[in-house]
C-alpha positions, 0 to 999 in steps of 0.5 A: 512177812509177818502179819498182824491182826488190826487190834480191832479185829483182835478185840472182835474176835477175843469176844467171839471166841471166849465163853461167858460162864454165867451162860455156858450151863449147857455148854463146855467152858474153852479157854481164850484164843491165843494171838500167835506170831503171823497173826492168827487166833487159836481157840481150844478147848480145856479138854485134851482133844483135838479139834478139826475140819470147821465148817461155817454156819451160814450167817458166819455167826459159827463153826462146827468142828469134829474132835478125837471122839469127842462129838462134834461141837458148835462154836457160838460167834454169837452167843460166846459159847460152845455146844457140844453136840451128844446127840451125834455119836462121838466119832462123828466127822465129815459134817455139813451145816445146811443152807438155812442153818437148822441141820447138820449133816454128818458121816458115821462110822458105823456103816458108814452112813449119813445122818441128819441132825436138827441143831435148834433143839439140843435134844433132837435125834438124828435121823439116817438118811442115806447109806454113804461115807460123806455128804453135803448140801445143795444150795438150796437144801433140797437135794443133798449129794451123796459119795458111797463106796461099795465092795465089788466081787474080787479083791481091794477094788472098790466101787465109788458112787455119788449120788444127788438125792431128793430130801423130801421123797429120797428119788436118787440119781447117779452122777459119777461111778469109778470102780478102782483099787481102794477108791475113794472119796475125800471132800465134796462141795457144791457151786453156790449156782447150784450147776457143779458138784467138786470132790476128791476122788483117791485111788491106787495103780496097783495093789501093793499100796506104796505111796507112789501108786496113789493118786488123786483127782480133783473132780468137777461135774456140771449136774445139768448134764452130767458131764465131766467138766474139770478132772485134774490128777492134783494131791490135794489136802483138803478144803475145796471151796467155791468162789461166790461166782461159781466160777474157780475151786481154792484148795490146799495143796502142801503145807508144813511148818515153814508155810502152806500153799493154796492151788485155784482152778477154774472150769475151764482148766486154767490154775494159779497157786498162792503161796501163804505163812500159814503153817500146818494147815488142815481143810481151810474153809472160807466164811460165806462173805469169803472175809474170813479163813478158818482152818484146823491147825498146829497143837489141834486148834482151830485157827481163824484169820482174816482171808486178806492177811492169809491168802493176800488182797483179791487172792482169787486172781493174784496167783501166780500160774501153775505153769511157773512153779 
């Protein structure tokens, strides 16, 4: 069924998305979003790059987004304006707003390693803080998880550790550890209660790399006892993102140019699947108030739709059981 964005909401984000060029001095000028047909908006830049993976500020009031080696950049929802964030190397990705707003955490490739960077002062260096190939935030901000990947003695077998880390004295604790062909980690995301940290975690059966041998489980550890809650072989294609419950994970888990379909488990193991007209559709996040749903996109836009017309009214408990598919 076709959907169409309330003219409100167009006019809201019509404004939120278009740059004020008497105030962009600092600022890379965008081109207005273009209203597509199932009712999305698409923002863009004038430059030829593409733009992925956002990541939501926590007030909602902005998006990060990596690029094709162009730095990441900050969408203003605010102020109408887009940062461009030179500080960060241009092959910067992997990136993670902190739970107050100041940092912004981000894989480098060199390494590869996490880094930090302050976002009020534009001139701020990033400092390095651990080792690693992606991180992410504690809800509180005190501990950041960390994946690493290290080369074991023989071989393609890699070793996959994640670890929490303390911000303030660095005190490192190993959560998970998985020793397999080109192992790997994809995304990680913690509860906001704070108990569970949920990833991707890849790898192959046997060494000659076809597609059939690799798999992919999705990983959910309660960090209380380090106790593996949920571990689902599942080929998931990105964006984990908690309910406000703690409770459920939504995902992707296919997605073309006829439409997309969205996969939730809970911790107990029990999983539903939404089907949505959303089409090609990379690592969807949900805003903080769950109203919004921002996803990179065909043509290497970033799309941003209301939850309800992407994912239908009270998604977390209207899919339809996995069972059944």
């Amino acid at each position: 069924m076709k959907m169409v964005l309330p003219k409100q909401t167009v006019i809201k984000l019509f404004i939120v998305f278009t740059c004020l060029l008497s105030s962009c001095t600092h600022f890379i000028k965008y081109s207005p979003p273009e209203i597509v047909s199932i009712g999305e908006l698409r923002v863009d830049t004038e430059l030829e790059y593409r733009l992925y993976s956002p990541d939501w500020s926590p007030d909602g009031n902005k998006l990060i987004v990596s690029t094709d080696m162009n730095h990441l950049h900050i969408f203003d929802l605010v102020g109408h304006s887009m940062q461009v964030l030179s500080m960060a190397p241009p092959t910067a990705f992997n990136q993670a707003w902190s739970p107050i707003g100041n940092d912004i955490l981000y894989t480098d490739d060199d390494g590869p390693s996490i880094w930090v960077l302050p976002t009020l002062d534009i001139k701020a260096e990033p400092k390095k803080f651990s080792n690693g190939v992606i991180a992410n935030w504690s809800p509180g901000g005190e501990k950041i998880v960390v994946g690493k990947i290290n080369a074991a003695e023989e071989g393609y077998v890699k070793i996959l550790e994640v670890s929490i880390i303390d911000v303030e004295n660095n005190n490192e604790k190993n959560i998970y550890s998985f020793e397999g062909i080109l192992s790997g980690i994809v995304e990680i995301e913690w509860s906001p209660n704070g108990n569970f940290i949920a990833f991707w975690q890849t790898f192959y059966l046997t060494d000659d790399f076809i597609s059939d041998s690799r798999k992919g489980n999705l990983i959910i550890i309660d960090i209380n006892n380090n106790q593996i809650v949920e571990m689902q072989e599942d080929h998931g294609l990105g964006g984990i993102n908690w309910s406000q419950d703690s409770k459920k994970v939504l995902y992707l888990i296919d997605t073309d140019f006829e439409g997309s379909v969205f996969r939730i488990r809970d911790i107990q193991g029990n999983c539903t699947e939404i089907s949505s007209d959303l089409s090609l559709v990379n690592f969807p996040k949900l805003s903080p108030d769950e109203s919004m749903l921002a996803y990179g996109g065909r043509d290497g836009g970033i799309y941003v739709i209301e939850t309800d017309l992407a994912l239908g009214a009270d998604f977390w408990e209207s899919g339809v059981s996995c069972d059944s598919q």
